[in-house]
TORROVEX-39841 format. One record per residue: x, y, z of N, C-alpha, C in turn. Coordinates in pm, whole numbers, plus 32768, in hexadecimal, padded with zeros to 4 digits. Layout:
REM TORROVEX-39841
XYZXYZXYZ ...
REM end
This chain:
REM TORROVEX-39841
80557F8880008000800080008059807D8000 804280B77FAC809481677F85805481FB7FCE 809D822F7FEA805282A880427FC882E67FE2 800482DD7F507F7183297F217F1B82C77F34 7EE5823F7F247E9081FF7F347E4E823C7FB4 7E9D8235803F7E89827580D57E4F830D80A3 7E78834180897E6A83C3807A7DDD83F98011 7DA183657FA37D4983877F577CE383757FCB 7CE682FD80127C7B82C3807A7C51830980EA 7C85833E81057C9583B281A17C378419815B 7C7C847580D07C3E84CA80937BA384B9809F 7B80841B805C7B11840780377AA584078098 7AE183D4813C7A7A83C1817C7A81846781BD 7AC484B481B67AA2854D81F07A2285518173 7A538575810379F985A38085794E857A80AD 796D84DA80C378F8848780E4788B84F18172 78D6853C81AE788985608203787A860981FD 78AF86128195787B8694819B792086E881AB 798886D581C47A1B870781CF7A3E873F812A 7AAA8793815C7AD987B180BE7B8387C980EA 7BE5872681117C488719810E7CB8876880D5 7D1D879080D57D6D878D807D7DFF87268074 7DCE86D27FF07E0986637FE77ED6866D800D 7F0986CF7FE77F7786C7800D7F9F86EC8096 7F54871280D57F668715815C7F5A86C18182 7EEE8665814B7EEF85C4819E7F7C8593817A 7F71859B810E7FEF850B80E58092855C812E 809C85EB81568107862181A080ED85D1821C 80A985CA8263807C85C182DA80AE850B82E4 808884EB82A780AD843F826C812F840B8280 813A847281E781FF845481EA8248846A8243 824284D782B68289850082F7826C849583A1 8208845C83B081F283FC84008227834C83EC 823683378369825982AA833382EF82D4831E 831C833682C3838A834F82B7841683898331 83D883D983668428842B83E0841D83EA844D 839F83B68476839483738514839382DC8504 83998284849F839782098481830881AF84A7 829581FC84B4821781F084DD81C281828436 81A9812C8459817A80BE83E98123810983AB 80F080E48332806F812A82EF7FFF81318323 7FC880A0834F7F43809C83987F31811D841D 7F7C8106847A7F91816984D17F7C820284B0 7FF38212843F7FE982A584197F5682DE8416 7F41826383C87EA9829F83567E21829F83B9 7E2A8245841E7DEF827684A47DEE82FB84FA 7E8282F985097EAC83A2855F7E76842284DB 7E97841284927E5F849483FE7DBB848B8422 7D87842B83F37CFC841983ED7C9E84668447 7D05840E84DB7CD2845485667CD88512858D 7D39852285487D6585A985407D1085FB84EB 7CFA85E784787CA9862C84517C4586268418 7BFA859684577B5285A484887B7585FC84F7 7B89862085687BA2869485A57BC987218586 7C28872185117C0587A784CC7BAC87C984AA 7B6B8783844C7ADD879484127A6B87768455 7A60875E84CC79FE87628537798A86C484EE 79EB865C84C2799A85FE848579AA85BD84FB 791285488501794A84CC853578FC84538508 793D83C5853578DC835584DC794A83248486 79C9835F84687A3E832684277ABD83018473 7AA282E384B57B36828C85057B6B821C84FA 7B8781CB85227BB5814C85177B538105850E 7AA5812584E87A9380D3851F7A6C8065846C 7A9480C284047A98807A83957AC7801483A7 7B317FF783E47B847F7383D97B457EEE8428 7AE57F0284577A877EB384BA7A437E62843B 7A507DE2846779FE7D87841D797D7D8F842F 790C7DB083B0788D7DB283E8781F7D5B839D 77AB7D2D83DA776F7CD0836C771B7D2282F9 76EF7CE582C176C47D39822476357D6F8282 75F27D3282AE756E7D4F82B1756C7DBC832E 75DF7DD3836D75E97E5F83C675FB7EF2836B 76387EEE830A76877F4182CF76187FB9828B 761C8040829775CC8090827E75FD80CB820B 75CA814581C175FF81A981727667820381E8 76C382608190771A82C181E0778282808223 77AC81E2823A780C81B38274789381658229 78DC8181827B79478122822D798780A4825A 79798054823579517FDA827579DA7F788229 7A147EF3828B7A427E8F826579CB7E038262 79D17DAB820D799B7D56820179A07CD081BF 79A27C7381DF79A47C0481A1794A7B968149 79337B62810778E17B37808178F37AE68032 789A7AA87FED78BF7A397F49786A7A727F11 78737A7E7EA7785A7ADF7E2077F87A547DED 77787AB27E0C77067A437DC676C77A7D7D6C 76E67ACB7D2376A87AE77CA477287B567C2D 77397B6A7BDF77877BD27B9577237BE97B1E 77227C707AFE76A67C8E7AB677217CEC7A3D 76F27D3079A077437D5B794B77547DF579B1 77B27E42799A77B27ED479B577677F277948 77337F73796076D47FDD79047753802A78DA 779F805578E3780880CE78B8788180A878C9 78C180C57865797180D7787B79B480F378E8 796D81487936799C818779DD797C810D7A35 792F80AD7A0A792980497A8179877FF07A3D 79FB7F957A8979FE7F2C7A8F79EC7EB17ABB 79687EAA7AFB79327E267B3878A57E587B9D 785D7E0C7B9F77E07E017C0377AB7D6D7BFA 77787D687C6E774F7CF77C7F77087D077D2B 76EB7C6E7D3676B57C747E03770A7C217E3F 77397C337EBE77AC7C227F0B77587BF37FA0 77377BA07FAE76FB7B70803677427AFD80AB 77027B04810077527AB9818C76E47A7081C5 76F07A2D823A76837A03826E75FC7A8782AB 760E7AEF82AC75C47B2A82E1757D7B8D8263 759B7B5F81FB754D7BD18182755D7BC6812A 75817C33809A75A57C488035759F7CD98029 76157D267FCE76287D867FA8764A7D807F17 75DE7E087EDA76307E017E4F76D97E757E54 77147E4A7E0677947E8B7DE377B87EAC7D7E 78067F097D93780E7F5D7CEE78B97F717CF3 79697F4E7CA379B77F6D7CB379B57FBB7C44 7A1680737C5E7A1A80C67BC77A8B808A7BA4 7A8780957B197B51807C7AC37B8E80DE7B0F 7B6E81457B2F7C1281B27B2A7C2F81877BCF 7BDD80E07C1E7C3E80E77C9B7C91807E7C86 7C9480267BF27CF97FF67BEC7D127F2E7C1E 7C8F7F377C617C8F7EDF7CD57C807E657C71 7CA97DF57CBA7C9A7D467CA07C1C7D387C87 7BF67D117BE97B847CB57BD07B5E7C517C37 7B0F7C3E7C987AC57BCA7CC87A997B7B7C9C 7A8B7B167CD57A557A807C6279E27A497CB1 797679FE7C7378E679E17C97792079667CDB 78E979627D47791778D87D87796878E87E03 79BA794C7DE97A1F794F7E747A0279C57ED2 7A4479B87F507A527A0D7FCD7ABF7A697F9C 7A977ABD7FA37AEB7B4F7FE37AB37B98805C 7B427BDD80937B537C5F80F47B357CB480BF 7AD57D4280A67AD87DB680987AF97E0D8115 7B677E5F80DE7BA37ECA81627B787F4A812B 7B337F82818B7B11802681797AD5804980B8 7A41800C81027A2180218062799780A68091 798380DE800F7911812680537870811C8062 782E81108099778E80EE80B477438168805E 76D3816E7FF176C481D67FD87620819F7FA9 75CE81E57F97754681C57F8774FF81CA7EED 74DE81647EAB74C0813E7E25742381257DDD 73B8817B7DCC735581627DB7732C81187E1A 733881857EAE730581367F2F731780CD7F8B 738080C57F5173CA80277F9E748B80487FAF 74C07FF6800A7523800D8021757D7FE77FA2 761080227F65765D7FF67EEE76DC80177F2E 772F7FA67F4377A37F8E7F4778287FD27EDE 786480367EE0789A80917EAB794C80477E9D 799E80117E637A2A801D7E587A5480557DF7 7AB580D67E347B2681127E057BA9811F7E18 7BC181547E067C94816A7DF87CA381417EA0 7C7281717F057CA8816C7F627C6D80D27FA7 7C2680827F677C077FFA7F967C997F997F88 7C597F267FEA7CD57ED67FE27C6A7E4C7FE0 7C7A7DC07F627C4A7D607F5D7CAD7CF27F4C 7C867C997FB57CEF7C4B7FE37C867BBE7FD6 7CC27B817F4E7C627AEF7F697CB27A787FBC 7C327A527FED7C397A04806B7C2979528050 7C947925808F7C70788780877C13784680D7 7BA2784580867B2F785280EF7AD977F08081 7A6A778380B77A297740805D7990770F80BB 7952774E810A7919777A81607866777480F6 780E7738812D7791772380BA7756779D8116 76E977AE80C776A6784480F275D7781480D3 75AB7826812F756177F1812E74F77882813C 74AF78B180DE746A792C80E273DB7936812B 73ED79AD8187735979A681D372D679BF8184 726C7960816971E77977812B71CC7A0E8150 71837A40811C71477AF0813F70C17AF080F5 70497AB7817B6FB87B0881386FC37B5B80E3 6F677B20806D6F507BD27FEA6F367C3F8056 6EB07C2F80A86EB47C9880D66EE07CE2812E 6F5B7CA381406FD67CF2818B70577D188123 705D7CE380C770EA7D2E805A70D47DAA8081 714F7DF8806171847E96806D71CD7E937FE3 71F77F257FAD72457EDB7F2F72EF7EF17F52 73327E927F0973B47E4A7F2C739A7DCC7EE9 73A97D687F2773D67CD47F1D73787C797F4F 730F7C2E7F1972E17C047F6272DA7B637F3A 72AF7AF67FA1729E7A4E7F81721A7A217FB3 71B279D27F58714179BF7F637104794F7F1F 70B879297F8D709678967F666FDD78CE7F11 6FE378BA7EAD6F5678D07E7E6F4D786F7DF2 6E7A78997DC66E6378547D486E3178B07D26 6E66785C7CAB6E2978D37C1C6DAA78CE7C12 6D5779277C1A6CCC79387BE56C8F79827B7F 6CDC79B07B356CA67A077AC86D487A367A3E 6D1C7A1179EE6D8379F079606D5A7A80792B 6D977AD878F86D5C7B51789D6DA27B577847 6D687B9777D86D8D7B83777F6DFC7C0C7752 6E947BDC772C6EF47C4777436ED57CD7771C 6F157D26770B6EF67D9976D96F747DF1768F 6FFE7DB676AD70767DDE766D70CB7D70763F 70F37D7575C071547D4B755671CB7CF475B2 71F37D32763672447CD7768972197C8B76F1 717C7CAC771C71577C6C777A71567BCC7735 71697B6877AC71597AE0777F70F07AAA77CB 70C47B09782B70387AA478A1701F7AED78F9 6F777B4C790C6F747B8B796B6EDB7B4C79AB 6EC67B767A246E447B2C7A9F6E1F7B4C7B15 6DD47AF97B426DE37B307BBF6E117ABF7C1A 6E567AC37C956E7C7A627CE66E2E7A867D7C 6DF87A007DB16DC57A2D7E2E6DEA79AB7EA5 6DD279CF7EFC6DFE79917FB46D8879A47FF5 6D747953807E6D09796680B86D087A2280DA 6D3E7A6080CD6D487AEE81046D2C7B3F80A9 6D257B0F80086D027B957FA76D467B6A7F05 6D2A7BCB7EAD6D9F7BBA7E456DAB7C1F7E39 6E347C097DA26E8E7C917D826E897C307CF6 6E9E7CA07CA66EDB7CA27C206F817C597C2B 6F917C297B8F70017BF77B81703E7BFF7B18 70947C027ADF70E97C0B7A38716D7BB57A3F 714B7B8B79BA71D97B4B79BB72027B847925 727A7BAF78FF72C87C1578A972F47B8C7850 72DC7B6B77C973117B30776373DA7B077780 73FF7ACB77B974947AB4779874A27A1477D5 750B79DE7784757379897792754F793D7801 751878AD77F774E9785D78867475786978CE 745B78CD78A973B478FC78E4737278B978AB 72F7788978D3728A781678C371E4785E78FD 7183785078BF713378AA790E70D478337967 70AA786179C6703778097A2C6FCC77EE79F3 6FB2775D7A396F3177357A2A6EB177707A64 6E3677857A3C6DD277C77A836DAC774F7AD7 6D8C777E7B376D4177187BAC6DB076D87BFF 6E2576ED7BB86E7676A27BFE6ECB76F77C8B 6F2C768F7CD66F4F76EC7D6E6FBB76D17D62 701877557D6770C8776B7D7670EC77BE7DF1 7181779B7DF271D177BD7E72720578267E22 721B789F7E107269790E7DD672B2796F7E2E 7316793B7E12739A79717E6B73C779DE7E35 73E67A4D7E89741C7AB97E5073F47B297DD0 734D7B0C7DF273497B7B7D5F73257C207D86 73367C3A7D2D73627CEB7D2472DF7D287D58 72B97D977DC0723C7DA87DE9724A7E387DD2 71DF7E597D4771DE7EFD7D4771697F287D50 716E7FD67D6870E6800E7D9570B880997D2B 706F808D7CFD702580CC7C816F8C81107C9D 6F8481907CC36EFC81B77C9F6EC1814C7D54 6F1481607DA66EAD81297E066EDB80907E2C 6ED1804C7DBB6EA37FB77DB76F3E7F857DA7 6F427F277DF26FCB7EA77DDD6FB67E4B7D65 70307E307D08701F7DD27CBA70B07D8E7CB3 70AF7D007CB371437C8D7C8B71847C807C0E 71E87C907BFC721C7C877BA472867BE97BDE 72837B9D7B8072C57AE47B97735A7AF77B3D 734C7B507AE973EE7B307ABC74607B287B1C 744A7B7E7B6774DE7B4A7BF474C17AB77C2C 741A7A847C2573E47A1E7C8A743679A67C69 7438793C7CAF741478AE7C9573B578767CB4 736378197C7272B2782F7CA972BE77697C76 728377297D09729676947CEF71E976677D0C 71D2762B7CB9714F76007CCC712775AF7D2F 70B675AA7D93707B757C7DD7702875317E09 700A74BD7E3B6FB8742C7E136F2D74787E86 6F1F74D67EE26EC574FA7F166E5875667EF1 6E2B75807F096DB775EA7F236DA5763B7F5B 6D4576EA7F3D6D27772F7F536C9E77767F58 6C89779B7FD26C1277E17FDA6BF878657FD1 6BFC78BC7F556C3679227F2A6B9F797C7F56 6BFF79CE7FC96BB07A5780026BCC7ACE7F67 6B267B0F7F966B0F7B6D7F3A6B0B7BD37F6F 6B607C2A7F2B6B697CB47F566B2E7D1C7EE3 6AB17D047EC66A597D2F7E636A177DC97E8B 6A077DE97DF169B77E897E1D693A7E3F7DCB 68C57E9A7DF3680D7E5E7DF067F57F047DA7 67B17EFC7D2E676F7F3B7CF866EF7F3E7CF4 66957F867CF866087F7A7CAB6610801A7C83 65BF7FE97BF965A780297B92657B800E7AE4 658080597AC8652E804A7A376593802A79BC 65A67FF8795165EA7FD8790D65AA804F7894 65F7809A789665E7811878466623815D77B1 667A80CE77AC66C880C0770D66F5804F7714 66E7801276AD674B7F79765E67907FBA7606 67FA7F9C761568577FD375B1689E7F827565 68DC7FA574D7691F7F507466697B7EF774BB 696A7E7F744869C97E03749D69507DC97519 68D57DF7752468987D64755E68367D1374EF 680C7CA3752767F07C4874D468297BEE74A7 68147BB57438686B7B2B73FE68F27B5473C6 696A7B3B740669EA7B6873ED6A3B7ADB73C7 6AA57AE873476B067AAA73496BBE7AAC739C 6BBF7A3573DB6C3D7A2C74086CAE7A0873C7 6D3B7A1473DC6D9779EB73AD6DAC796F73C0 6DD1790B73A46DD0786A73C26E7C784D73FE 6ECE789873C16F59787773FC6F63787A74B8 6F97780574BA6FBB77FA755D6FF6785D75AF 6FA8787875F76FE9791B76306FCC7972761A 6F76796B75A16F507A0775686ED97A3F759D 6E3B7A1975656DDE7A2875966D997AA37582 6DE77AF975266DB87BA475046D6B7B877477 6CF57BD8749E6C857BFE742E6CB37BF773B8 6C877BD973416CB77BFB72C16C367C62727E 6C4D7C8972366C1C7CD871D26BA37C9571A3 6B5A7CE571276B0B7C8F70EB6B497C547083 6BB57C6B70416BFE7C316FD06C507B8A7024 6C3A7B9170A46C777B3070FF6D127B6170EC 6D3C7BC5711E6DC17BEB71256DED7C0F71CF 6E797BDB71C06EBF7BCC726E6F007C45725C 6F1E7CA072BF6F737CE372AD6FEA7CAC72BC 70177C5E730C70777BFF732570AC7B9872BE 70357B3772C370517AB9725B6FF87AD171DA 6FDA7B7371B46FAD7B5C70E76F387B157115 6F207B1C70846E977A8670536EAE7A2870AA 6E1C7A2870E86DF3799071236D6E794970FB 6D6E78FF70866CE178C0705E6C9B786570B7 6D0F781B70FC6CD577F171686CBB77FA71FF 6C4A787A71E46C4678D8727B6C02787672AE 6BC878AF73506B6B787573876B0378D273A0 6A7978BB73A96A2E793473B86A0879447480 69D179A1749F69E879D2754B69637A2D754E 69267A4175BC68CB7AA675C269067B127658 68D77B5B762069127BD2769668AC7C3D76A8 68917CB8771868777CF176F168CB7D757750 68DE7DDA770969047E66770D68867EC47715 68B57F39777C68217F7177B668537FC1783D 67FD805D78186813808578B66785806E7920 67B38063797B674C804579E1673380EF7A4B 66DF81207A5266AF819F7A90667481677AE1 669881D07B87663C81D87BF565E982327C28 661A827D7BBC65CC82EC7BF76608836F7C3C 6694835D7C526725838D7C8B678F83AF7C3A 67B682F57C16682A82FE7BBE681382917B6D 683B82CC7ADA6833822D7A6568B481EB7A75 68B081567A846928811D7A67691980C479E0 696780B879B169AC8052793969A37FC87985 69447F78791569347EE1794F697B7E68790B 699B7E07793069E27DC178AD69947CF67901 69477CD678B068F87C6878A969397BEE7850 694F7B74788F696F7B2F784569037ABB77F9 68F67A6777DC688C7A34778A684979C777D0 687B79AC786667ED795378BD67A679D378C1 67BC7A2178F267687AB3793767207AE678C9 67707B02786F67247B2477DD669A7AB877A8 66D27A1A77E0666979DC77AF65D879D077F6 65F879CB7887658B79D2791265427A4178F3 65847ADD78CB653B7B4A78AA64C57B367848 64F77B2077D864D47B13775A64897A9B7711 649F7A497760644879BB7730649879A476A1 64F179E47675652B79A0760965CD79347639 65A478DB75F2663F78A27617669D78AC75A3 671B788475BB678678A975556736782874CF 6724779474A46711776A746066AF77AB7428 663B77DE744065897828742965DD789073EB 664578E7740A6678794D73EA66BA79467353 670078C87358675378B072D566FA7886728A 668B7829727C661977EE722E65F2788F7223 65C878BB7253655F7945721965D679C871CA 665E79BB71E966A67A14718C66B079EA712F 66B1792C70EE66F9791870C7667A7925703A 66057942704E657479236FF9656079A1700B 65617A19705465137AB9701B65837ADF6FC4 652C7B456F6A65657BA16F1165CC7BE46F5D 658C7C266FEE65F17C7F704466757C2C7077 66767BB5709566DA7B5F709E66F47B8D7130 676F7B97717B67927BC671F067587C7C7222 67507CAF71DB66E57D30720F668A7CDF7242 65FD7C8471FF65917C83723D659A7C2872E1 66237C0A7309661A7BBE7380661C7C5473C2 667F7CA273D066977D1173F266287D877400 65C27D7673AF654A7DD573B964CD7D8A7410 64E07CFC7412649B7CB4747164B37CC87502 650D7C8D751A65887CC27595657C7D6075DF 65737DB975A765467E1975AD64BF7E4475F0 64637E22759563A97E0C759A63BA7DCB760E 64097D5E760A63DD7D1E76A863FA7D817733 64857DB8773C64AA7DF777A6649A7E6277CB 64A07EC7773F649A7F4A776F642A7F9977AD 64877FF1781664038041785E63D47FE778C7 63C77F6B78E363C67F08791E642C7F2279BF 64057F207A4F64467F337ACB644F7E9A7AF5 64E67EA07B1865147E2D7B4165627E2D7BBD 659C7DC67C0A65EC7DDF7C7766667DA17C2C 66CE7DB77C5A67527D917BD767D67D827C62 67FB7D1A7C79687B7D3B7CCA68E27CBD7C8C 695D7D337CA569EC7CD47C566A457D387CC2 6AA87D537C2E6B3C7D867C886B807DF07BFF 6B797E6F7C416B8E7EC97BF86C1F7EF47BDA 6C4B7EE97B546CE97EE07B3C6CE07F627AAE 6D657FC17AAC6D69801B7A556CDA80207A0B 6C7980717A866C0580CE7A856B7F808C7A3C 6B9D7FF67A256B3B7F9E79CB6B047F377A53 6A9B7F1F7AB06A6C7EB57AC46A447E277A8C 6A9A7DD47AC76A937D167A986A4C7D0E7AAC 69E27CFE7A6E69607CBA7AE0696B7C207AE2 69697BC87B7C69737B637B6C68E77B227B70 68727BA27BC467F57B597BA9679A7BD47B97 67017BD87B6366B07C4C7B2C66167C107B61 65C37C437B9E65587C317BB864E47CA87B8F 649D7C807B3A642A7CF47B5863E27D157BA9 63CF7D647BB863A37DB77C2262E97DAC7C28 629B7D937C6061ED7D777C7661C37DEE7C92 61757E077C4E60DA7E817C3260A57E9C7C9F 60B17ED57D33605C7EAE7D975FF67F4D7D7B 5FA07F0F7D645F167F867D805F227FD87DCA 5F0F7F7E7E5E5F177FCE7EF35F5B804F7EE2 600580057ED26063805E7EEB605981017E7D 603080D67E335FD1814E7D995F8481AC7DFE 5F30816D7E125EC281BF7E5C5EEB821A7ED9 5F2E81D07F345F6282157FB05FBE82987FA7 601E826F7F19605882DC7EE8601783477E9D 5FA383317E495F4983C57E185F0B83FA7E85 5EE183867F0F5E9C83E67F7A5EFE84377FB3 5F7784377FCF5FE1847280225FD285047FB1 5FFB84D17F345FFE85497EE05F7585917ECF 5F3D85777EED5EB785F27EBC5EA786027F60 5EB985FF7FEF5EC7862B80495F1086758087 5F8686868020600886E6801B5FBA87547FC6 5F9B87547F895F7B87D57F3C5EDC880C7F6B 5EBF87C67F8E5E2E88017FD05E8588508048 
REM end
C-alpha cells in the first residue's frame, strides 16, 4: 500500500461527510509520520484520520472502518470492512464501471459496484473475499457497496456454503432479496429483451418479476414453486418488483397458499378499447406477443401458425377515478358467454371476421358495473376476477329519497 492510495481514502471519507480536505496536506502529514518517525502505515493513517476528523469537526470516521461488520448491519454514509462470496456478477453499464455484482455472507446480501479508475482486482463468482474500507452509499433506495482507489480486496481461502435467509414478499425492502414463492400469473412480455415477466406470490402477498433475455437464463413454470436466491429488489412508482438475473431459482416439490394483496374496484366499464376480442398470438416458445392482422411478430416476422386468445382491454370508472383494465379470456368468457372456440367458429364464417367478435364483446360489457379485483402494475389493473354488480331497487329508491329531501 502507497501513501497516495492512504491519502486518496482518508480524502474520501472527509469528502464523504461533508469535509473539503486538502489532499497534500494529508499525504505531508503521512510522509512525515512513516518516513521521519518510523510509524507503520496503518497507524499513520489512523493518527491523520483522527486528526482531522477533528479539524473538520467530523465524526463517524475513525478506526472504526477497519471493524469487521456483517452485510445486513451496514447502512448508507459508512465505511465499512467486510467479508463475502460473490454470488452473482452482472455486465457494467459504462466504461467507468469495472465490475458489479452481489457480495453476501451469512447475514445478507449487498449489491456492489467497483469503478476502473480504482484499479482494483477483478473478483470471481464463487469465492470469498476481504473488503477493507469500501464505501456504503445509497442506490435507488437500498444500500450499494462502493470500491475505489482507496479499497483494499484481499481474496480469502475460504470455501464456507452460504445458506440465504427466505424474506416474506411482504417484507422485501429494495437491495437483495431470497424467496421462496409460486408463480401465478405468466404476462405477456412487453420489450424486445424481456424473456419472462409475472407475478410471484407467498402466503404474505405478491410482487412482480422479470427475467432479462441472456445466456443460461431459462424462464419459470406457471404454477410452479422456487427457492430464488439472491434476486435484485427494486422500487418504482411505489411498488417493489424482482428482477432473477442475479437469482438462482431451484424448483420446488411443495406448495403454496398464495396471500392476496389485491385492490377491489367497482365500477362501470366505460370503454373497450382496440386489441380486445379475438386476438392472434405468436406461437414461438417464449414469445407470446400479439401479432398483427397480417399475423406479423415484431420479434419472430410471419407467423402462419399463430394461436388465437381472447382478451379484453377497457377502462373501468368509479365514479372518482378511471383505471385501465386488462382481462384475460376465462374472465372475458364468464362475462360474455362467448368462449374462445364459439369465438373462432363465428370469425371464422362472418363477413366482419374478428371485428364482429369484438363488437359483440363490447354490446355485452359496456356501460355495464362490475366489481373487478386483481393487482395493479404500470397504471393498468390485472384483473384476476370481475363480478357484476346487481340492480338493487331498494338501494335506487332510498337514494332519490335522500336527494329530493336535500333540496326540499
Amino acid at each position: 500500500m502507497n501513501l497516495s492510495e492512504v491519502t486518496e481514502r482518508i480524502s474520501q471519507k472527509l469528502e464523504a461527510k461533508g469535509a473539503h480536505p486538502d489532499r497534500q496536506k494529508i499525504e505531508s502529514r503521512l510522509r512525515r509520520l512513516v518516513e521521519e518517525f518510523g510509524v507503520n502505515i496503518a497507524e499513520a493513517e489512523r493518527t491523520v484520520t483522527a486528526d482531522l476528523a477533528r479539524e473538520h469537526n467530523v465524526t463517524g470516521i475513525g478506526s472504526n472502518s477497519s471493524e469487521l461488520r456483517p452485510i445486513n448491519e451496514i447502512v448508507p454514509g459508512e465505511w465499512v470492512t467486510l467479508e463475502g462470496k460473490i454470488v452473482a456478477l452482472t455486465p457494467p453499464l459504462s466504461p467507468s464501471i469495472a465490475q458489479t455484482g452481489i457480495i453476501a455472507d451469512s447475514s445478507g446480501a449487498i449489491r456492489f459496484i467497483t469503478w476502473s479508475r480504482a484499479n482494483a482486482p477483478a473478483m470471481e463468482y464463487g469465492h470469498w473475499y476481504r473488503i477493507e474500507s469500501a464505501v456504503v452509499d445509497e442506490y435507488k433506495g437500498a444500500p450499494n457497496l462502493k470500491i475505489h482507489s482507496g479499497t483494499t480486496i484481499t481474496r480469502m481461502e475460504k470455501d464456507a456454503p452460504l445458506l440465504p435467509s427466505i424474506t416474506p414478499i411482504a417484507e422485501l425492502k429494495p437491495g437483495v432479496g431470497s424467496v421462496r414463492a409460486k408463480v401465478v400469473q405468466d404476462w405477456e412480455v412487453t420489450h424486445d429483451r424481456m424473456l419472462q415477466t409475472g407475478l410471484l406470490g407467498d402466503e404474505t402477498g405478491t410482487i412482480k418479476f422479470v427475467v432479462w433475455k441472456e445466456e443460461g437464463k431459462e424462464k419459470l413454470d406457471l404454477d410452479a414453486v422456487y427457492n430464488i436466491f439472491y434476486a435484485t429488489v427494486d422500487e418504482y412508482n411505489g411498488r417493489l418488483s424482482l428482477t432473477l438475473n442475479t437469482a438462482m431459482y431451484i424448483t420446488d416439490e411443495g406448495d403454496i397458499e398464495v396471500g392476496r394483496n389485491e385492490t377491489e374496484i367497482l365500477g362501470a366499464l366505460v370503454h373497450i378499447a382496440p386489441g380486445s376480442g379475438l386476438i392472434k398470438r405468436c406461437p414461438v416458445e417464449g414469445c407470446n406477443r400479439t401479432l398483427s392482422r397480417q399475423n406479423y411478430c415484431p420479434v419472430h416476422e410471419i407467423q402462419p401458425e399463430f394461436r388465437y386468445d381472447l382478451r379484453l382491454k377497457g377502462v373501468l370508472d368509479d365514479g372518482i377515478r378511471a383505471r385501465n383494465v386488462l382481462m384475460q379470456r376465462e374472465i372475458v368468457e364468464a362475462l360474455t358467454g362467448i368462449t374462445l372456440e364459439e369465438a373462432i367458429r363465428i370469425a371464422e364464417t362472418n363477413p366482419l371476421g374478428m371485428d364482429e367478435i369484438f363488437y359483440r364483446i363490447r354490446n355485452a360489457v359496456l356501460g355495464r358495473y362490475y366489481t373487478c379485483t386483481g393487482n395493479e402494475f404500470g397504471g393498468r389493473l390485472l384483473v384476476n376476477s370481475c363480478t357484476p354488480m346487481r340492480f338493487e331497487p331498494a338501494e335506487l329508491a332510498a337514494l332519490l329519497n335522500r336527494a329530493g329531501g336535500e333540496a326540499a
